[in-house]
N, C-alpha and C positions, 0 to 999 in steps of 0.2 A: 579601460583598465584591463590587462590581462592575466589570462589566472594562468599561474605558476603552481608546479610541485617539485620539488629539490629531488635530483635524481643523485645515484651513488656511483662513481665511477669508479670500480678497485680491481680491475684486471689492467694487464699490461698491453691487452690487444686493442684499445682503443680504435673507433674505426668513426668515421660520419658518413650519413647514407642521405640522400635526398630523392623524395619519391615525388613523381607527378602523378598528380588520379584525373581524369576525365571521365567526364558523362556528367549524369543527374547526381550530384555531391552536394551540390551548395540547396540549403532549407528544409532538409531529409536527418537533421542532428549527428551531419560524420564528421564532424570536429569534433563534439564533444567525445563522440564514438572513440576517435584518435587517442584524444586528450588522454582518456582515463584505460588504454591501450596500452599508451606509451608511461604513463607514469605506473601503471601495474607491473612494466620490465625493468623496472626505474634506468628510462634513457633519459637524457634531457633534450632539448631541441625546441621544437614549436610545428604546431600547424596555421597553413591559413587559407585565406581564400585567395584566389588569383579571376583572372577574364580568361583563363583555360582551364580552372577545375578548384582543385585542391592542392597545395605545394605543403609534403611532408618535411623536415627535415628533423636529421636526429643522429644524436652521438653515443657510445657506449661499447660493450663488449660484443664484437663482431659477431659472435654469434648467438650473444643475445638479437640482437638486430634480426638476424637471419630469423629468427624464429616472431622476431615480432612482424617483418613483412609477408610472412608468410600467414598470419592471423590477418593483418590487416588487409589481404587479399580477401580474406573470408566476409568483411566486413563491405567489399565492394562489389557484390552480386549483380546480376541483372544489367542494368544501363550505363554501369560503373565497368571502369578500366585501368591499369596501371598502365599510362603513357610510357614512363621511363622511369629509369633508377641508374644512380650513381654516386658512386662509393669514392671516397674522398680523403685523406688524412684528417684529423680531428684538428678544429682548432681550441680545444681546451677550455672553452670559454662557456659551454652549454653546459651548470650544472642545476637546469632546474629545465623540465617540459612547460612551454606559453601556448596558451590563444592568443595568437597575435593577429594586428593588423593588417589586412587585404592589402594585396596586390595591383596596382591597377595597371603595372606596366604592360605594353605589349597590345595584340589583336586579340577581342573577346571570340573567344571558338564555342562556348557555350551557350545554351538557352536556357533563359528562367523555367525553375522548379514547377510542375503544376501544381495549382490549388489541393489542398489535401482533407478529407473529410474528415471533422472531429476524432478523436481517439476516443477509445474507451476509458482510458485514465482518467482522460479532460470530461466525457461524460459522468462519470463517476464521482469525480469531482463537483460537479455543477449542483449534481442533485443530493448534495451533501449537506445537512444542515451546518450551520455553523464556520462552514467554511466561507474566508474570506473572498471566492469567486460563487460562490452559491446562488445558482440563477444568472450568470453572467453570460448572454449568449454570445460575446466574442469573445470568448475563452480559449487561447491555444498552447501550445508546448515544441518543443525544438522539433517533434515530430508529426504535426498537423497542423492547421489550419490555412488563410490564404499566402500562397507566393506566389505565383504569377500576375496576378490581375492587383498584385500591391507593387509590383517592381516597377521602377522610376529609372533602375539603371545598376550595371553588374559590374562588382561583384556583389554577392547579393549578402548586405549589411542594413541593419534598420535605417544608418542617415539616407538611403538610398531608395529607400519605400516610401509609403503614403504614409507609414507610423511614425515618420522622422518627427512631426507635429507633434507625436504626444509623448513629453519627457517622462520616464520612468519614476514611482513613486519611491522611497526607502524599502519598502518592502520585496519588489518586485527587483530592483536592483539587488537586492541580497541574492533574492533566486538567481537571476545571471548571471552572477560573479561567483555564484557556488557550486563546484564541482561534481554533488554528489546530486545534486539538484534535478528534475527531469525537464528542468527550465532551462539551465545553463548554457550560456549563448544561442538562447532560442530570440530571433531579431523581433519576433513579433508579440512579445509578451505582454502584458497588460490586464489589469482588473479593472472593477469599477471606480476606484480611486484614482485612475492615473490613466485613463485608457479610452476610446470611443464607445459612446451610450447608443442605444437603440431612441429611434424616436417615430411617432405616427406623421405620416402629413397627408391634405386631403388632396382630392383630383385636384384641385385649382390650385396645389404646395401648399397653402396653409397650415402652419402646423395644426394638432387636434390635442387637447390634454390627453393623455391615457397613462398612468397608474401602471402597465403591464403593456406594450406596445403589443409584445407575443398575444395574449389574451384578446387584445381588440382588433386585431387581425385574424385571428379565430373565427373570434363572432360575426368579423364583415361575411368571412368565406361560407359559415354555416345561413347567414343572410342572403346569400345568392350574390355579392359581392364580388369585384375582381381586386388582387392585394398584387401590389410589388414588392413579393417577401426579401430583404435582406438575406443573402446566404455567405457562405466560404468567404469568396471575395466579390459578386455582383450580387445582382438578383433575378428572382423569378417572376413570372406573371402567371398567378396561380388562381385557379378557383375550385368550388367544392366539386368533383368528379360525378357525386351523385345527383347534380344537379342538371339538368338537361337545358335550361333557360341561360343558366349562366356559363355552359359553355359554349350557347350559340352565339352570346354576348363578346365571348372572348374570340371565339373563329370571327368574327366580323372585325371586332378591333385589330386583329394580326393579320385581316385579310387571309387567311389560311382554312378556308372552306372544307379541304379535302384527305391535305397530309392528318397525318395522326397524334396526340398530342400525347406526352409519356406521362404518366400516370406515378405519383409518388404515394408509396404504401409504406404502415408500419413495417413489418417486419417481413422474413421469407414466408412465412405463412398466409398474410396476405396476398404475398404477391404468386405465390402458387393457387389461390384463388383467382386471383385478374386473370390469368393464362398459362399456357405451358409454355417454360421457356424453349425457344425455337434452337433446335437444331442440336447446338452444345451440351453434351450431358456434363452435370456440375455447373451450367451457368449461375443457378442459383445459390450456391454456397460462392462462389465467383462475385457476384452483387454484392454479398455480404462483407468478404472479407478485402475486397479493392479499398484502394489509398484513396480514390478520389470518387469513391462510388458511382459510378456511372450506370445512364439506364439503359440496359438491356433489353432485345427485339425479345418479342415474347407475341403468343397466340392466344388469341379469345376460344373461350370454354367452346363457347354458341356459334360463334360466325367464323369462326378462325381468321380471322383478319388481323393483322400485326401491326401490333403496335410497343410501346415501350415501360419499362417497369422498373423505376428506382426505389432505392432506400434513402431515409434521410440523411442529409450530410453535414448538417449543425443543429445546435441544438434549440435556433428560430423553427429549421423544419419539425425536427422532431418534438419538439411545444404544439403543432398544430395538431397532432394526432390524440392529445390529451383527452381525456373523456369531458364533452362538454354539458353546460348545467342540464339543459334538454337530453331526454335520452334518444340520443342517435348515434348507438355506436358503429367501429366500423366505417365509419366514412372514411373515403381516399380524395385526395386534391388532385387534380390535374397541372402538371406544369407544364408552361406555354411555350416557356422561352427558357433559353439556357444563361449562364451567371457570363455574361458578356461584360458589364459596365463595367471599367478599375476603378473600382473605390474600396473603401476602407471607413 
């Protein structure tokens, strides 16, 4: 279904403009961006997706147009581009702005979105009582969570991901189909009523009961335990950092003796404890503030020897930092491996 808002056509200069965007567009929320763009100049038209980008089209008074392209250049910073634009006689027939239907015609020139770290909204939300995502650690919105390691095939729409499986509840379709929404045509949306659950399983796959998978994954790590934590869209192979037994456990299982294994901390404060970041002044407000947090080379206090230093990027990682019943606070996990597997 696509969302419409009825635009006003009352000048005589009537014009249609069609814009192409290129770059990183699609699972970044620049349709809805578009969307509520173009219905704030009241054009009417549509945006969608294509296998080259974004495909704007839009009708209205020429120079409103003018001034809405020239906003929605503002809106395509960074990796984004305006391929082309071309201006057109109106055909009279756009009096409302759509999210329409993708494009598949043509040669895909794009690559899948990367994976994006939780948002603060979405964090904010979780740890909300009351709220109906409250404690949901695959919680995302049009502008976070996994897209790369969900994508099945572009352009990038949920039947087209690994969340095609799970049908949308009433609830959660309202959010989509609502403009003012921070969900609104976000492809990966989901709660726990309509959406993929966390679950334990043992070395041998077995599944395990647990009540809080986050909380028994905890305890294995503060146990000297190795976890394949669930994250964005793969997993990690983590264990507790302060633990010396259980990382020699993991360098044997990765066969990885000698490289260095990046180190996941609460916050910048910790991790300007672990070391000094190397080289880049501001790396560490950089860690903080990245879409896909990545970990960062960084120097030991003591040996200076480099190694690597993230922040959490869902709210499975950031559950492990919780204050656990034993007092050991301050503990950091080491992760082994990076979020390779495509799943969902």
């Amino acid at each position: 279904m696509a969302a419409s808002a009825t635009a006003s056509h009352g000048s005589s200069r009537l014009r249609r403009c069609i814009i192409a965007i290129e770059g990183v567009v699609q699972g970044i929320g620049f349709r809805p961006a578009v969307y509520r763009l173009a219905v704030r100049h009241g054009l009417g038209g549509s945006v969608r997706n294509s296998l080259q980008g974004v495909l704007v089209d839009v009708e209205g008074d020429a120079t409103v147009i003018a001034s809405f392209v020239a906003e929605l250049d503002a809106l395509a910073p960074g990796n984004r581009r305006r391929a082309s634009i071309t201006w057109q006689e109106p055909r009279g027939s756009a009096s409302a702005f759509t999210v329409d239907a993708s494009l598949r015609s043509g040669t895909a020139e794009l690559s899948p979105t990367p994976d994006r770290a939780t948002c603060e909204d979405c964090l904010a939300e979780l740890m909300r009582p009351g709220d109906h995502r409250h404690g949901y650690a695959l919680l995302t919105c049009s502008v976070c969570g996994p897209r790369f390691t969900i994508v099945r095939a572009l352009p990038y729409d949920r039947e087209r991901t690994t969340m095609a499986g799970f049908a949308l509840c009433a609830r959660c379709r309202r959010e989509y189909e609502t403009p003012s929404d921070r969900r609104f045509h976000a492809e990966t949306i989901a709660c726990p009523r309509c959406g993929p659950l966390l679950a334990v399983r043992g070395a041998d796959g077995a599944p395990v009961a647990a009540a809080d998978p986050i909380r028994t994954a905890a305890a294995a790590l503060r146990d000297g335990g190795i976890v394949g934590l669930k994250g964005i869209g793969g997993y990690h192979l983590a264990c507790d950092a302060t633990n010396a037994a259980a990382i020699v456990e993991l360098r044997r299982r990765k066969r990885r003796e000698a490289k260095p294994l990046a180190v996941m901390v609460t916050d910048l404060a910790a991790a300007r404890a672990v070391g000094h970041h190397h080289r880049r002044r501001g790396a560490a407000a950089q860690l903080a503030g990245a879409a896909d947090r990545p970990a960062r080379e960084a120097r030991g206090h003591r040996d200076r020897r480099r190694g690597g230093a993230g922040l959490p990027r869902s709210r499975s990682h950031a559950s492990l930092h919780a204050p656990p019943p034993s007092p050991a606070p301050g503990r950091r996990r080491a992760a082994g491996d990076d979020e390779r597997q495509r799943d969902r």
